[in-house]
C-alpha positions as CSV (number, residue, x, y, z in Angstrom):
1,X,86.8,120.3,-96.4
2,X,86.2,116.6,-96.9
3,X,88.6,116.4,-99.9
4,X,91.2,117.8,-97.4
5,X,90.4,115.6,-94.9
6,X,91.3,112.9,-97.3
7,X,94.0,114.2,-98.6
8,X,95.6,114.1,-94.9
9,X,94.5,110.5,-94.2
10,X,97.8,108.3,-94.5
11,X,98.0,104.8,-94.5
12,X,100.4,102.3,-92.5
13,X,104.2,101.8,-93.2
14,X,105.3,98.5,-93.5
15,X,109.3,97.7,-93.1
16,X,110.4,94.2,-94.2
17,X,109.9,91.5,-92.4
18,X,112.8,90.3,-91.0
19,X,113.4,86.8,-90.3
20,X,110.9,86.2,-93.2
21,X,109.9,83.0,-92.1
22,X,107.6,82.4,-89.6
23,X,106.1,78.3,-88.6
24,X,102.6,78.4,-87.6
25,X,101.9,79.1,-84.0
26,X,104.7,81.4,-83.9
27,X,104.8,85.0,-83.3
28,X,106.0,87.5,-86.0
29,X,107.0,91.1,-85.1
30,X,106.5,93.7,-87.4
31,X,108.0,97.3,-87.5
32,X,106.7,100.6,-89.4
33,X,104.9,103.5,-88.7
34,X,101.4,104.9,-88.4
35,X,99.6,101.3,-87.0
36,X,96.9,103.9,-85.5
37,X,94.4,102.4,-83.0
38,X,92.8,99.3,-84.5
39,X,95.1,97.7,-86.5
40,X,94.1,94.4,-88.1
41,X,96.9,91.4,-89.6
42,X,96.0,89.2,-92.0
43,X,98.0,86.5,-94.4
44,X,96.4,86.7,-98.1
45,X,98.1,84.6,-100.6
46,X,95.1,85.1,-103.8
47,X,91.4,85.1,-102.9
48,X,92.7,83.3,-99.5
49,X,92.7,85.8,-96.2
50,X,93.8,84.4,-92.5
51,X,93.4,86.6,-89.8
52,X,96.1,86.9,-87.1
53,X,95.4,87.8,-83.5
54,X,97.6,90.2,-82.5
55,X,99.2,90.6,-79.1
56,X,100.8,93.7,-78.7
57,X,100.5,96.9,-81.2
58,X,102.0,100.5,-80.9
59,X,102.0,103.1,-83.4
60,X,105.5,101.9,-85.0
61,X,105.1,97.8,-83.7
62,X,103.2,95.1,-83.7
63,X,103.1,91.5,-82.9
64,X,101.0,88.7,-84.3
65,X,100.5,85.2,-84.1
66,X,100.5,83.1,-87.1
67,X,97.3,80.5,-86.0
68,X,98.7,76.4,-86.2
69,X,96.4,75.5,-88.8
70,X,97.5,77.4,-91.0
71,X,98.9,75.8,-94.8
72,X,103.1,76.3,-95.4
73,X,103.5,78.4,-98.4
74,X,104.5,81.8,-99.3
75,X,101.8,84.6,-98.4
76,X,101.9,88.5,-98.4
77,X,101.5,90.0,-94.2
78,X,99.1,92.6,-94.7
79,X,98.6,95.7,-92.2
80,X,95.1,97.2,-92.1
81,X,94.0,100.5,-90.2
82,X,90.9,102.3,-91.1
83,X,93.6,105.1,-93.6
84,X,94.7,101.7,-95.7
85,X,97.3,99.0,-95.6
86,X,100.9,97.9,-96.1
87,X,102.1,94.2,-96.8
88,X,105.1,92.2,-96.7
89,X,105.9,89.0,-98.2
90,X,106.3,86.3,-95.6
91,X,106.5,82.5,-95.8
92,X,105.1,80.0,-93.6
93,X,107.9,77.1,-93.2
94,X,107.5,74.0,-91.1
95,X,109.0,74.6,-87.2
96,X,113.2,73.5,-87.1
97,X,112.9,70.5,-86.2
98,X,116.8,69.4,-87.0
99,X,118.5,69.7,-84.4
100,X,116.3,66.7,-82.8
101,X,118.0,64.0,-82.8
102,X,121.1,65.0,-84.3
103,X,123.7,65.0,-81.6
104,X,125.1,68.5,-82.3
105,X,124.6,69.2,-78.2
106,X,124.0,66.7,-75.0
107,X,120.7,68.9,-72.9
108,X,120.5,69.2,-69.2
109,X,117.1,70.9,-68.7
110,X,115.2,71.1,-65.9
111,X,111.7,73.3,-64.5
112,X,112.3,75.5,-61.8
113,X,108.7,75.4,-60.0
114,X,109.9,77.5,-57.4
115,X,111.6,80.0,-59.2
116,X,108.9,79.6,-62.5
117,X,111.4,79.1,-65.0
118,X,112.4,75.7,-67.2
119,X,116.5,75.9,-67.6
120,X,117.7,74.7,-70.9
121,X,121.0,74.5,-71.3
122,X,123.7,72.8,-73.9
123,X,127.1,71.4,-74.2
124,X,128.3,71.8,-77.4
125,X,130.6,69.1,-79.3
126,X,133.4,72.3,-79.1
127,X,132.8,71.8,-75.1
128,X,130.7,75.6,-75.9
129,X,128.5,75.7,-73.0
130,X,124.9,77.9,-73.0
131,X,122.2,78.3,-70.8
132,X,118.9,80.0,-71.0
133,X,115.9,80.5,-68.3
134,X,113.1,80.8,-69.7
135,X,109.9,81.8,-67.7
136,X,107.2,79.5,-67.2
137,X,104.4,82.0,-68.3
138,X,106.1,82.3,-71.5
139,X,105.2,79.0,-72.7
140,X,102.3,78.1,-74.6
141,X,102.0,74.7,-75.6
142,X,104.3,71.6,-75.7
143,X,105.1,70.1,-78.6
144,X,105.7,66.7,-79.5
145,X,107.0,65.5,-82.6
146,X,107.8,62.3,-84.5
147,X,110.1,62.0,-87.4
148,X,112.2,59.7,-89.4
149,X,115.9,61.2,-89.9
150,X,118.4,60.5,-92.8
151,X,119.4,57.7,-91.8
152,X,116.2,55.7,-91.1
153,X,116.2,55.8,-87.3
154,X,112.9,57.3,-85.6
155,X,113.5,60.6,-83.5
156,X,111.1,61.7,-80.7
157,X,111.7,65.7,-80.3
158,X,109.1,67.5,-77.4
159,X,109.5,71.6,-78.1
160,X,108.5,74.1,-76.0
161,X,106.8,76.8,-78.1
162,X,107.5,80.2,-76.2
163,X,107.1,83.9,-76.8
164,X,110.6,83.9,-78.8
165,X,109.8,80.5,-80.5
166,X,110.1,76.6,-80.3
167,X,112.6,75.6,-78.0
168,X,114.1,72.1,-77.6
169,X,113.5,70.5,-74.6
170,X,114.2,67.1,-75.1
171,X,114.7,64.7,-78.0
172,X,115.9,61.1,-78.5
173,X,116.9,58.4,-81.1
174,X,114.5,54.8,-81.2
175,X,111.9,56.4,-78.2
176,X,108.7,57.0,-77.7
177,X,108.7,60.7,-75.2
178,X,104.7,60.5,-75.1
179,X,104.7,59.7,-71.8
180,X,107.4,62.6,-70.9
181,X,105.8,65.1,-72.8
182,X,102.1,65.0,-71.4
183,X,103.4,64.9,-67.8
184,X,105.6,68.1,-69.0
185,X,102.3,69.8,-70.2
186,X,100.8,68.9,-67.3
187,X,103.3,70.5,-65.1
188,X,103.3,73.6,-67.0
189,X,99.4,73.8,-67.2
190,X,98.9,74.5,-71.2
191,X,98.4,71.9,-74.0
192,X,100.0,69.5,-75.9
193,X,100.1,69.5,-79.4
194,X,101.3,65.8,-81.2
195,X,102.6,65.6,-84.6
């Protein structure tokens, strides 16, 4: 009876990860099947092992958050239940940080304190024009960065990292946004992360 019972014990399915890059304090989503109960994530690259909190899980979905300490570099995503595991190869690349600063868009983005939402939206060079609401209680941290571009000017970029991802709220050539940035942390009641 035992053997049998082992016999029928099956562990996770894995699919490919897909976008295979993921910056840390993102969220990755990963699809499969049998994720059971408990599942655990991790990131193993040799004897090292990160675990990932994970935010949502179902039996054929799950969705983990890769933590902001953690080293670029390419690592396998590894599904545990208590049948076995499944992994992935996944690599940890530094946030997009290039469209700071470049000039491919001119931003109008405002919070919406009354209606809980920041609106970010772009004109394009083509005169394209998008905008996107993005709730307030998706937001998790404000970012703000400082970086040297191509052509030797500084660039000043604060992101918004959300649910989906870092978003772009603001950027700008020769400036210091410190100032800007803490007050938009403030307003949005989570931390602020410089780098």
């Amino acid at each position: 009876m035992f053997l049998l019972l082992l016999a029928c014990a099956t562990p996770p399915d894995l699919a490919p990860i897909e976008p295979a890059t993921v910056a840390p304090g993102e969220r990755l989503v990963a699809s499969g099947a049998r994720f059971g109960e408990d599942p655990r994530a991790f990131l193993t690259e040799g004897e090292t092992e990160i675990a990932l909190p994970l935010f949502t899980h179902g039996p054929g979905e799950l969705t983990a958050q890769i933590p902001r300490a953690t080293p670029l570099g390419e690592y396998q995503f590894v599904v545990r239940t208590a049948e076995g595991q499944a992994q992935q190869p996944v690599t940890v690349v530094e946030p997009d940080l290039e469209r700071a600063c470049h000039g491919l868009y001119r931003a109008d983005n405002t919070v919406s304190a009354s209606r809980g939402v920041i609106v970010l939206a772009r004109t394009f060079r083509d005169g394209e024009e998008t905008v996107e609401e993005v709730p307030v209680s998706q937001v998790s941290q404000v970012i703000l960065t400082r970086r040297t571009l191509e052509d030797g000017r500084s660039c000043a970029g604060v992101y918004l990292m959300t649910d989906e991802g870092l978003r772009l709220f603001m950027d700008e050539a020769e400036a210091d946004l410190s100032v800007r940035a803490k007050r938009l942390a403030t307003a949005l009641g989570v931390d602020l992360l410089e780098s």
